[in-house]
N, C-alpha and C positions, 0 to 999 in steps of 0.2 A: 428347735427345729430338728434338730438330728437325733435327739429321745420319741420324737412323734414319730420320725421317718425310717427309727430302727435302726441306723445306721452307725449307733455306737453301743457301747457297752458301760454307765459310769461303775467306777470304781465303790461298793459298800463295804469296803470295811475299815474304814475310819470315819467314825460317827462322833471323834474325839476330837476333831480339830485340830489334827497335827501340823497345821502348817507346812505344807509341803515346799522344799526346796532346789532340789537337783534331782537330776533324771540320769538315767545309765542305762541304755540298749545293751543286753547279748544278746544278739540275733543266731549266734552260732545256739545258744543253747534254748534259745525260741521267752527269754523273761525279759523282766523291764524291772531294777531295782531303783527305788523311788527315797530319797533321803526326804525326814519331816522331823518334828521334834519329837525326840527322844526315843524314836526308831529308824531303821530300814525296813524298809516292804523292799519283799520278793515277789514279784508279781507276774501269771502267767501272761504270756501275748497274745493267745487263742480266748482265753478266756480272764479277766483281772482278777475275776471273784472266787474264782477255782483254784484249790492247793494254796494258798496264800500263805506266806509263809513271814512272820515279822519277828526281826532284832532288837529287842528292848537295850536301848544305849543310851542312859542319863548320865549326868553330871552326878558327878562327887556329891556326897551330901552336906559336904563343910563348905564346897566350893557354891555350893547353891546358898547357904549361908551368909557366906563374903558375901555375895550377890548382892543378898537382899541388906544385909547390913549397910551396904555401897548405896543404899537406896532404889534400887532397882525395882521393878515392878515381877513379882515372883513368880504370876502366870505369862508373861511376856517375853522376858529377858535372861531368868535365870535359869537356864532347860540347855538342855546338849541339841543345837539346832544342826543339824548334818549337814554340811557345807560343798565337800568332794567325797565325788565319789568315782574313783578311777581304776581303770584294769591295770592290774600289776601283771600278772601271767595270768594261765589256762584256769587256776585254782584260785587264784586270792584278788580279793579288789581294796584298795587302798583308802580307807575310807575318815575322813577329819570331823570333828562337830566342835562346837562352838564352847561346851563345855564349862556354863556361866563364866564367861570371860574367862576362863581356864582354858584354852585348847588340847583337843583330844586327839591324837591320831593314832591310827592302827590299821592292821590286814586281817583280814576275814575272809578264812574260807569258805568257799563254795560249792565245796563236794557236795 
């Protein structure tokens, strides 16, 4: 109803099934950064599809290894799934993934 009635805008540019996880409003700086596997999307709020801007953030390549060794399902399980994604200050946001059961954390500026 709301693609017939125009009233929204989806998201095209993940056509990869990233599994999307966590969401993170700046309203001060007018984005929407979107945590999925094995990236961040930077995303505009005027428009999603415009300026798109993506973090490529995988898991180790040993650590996807163990994974799968662990018996894990390799398209599933073993992928850096972005978990938090939180404002530190003005510039950086603090952001974790999953890291095939390796956990990852880090700051990411946003200049």
């Amino acid at each position: 109803d709301l693609l017939l009635s125009n009233s929204c805008i989806p998201f095209l540019g993940s056509t990869e099934g990233l599994d999307f996880r966590t969401l993170l409003l700046d309203e001060e700086r007018g984005r929407l950064l979107v945590g999925a596997k094995d990236h961040i999307f930077l995303l505009n709020l005027v428009d999603v599809n415009k300026n798109v801007k993506k973090i490529y953030w995988p898991a180790a390549k040993e650590k996807v290894e163990l994974c799968k060794l662990a018996g894990k399902d390799a398209h599933t399980e073993c992928a850096s799934f972005i978990r938090v994604l939180q404002p530190y200050n003005r510039t950086h946001v603090y952001v974790c993934g999953t890291g095939a059961f390796h956990p990852l954390c880090g700051y990411i500026e946003l200049g």
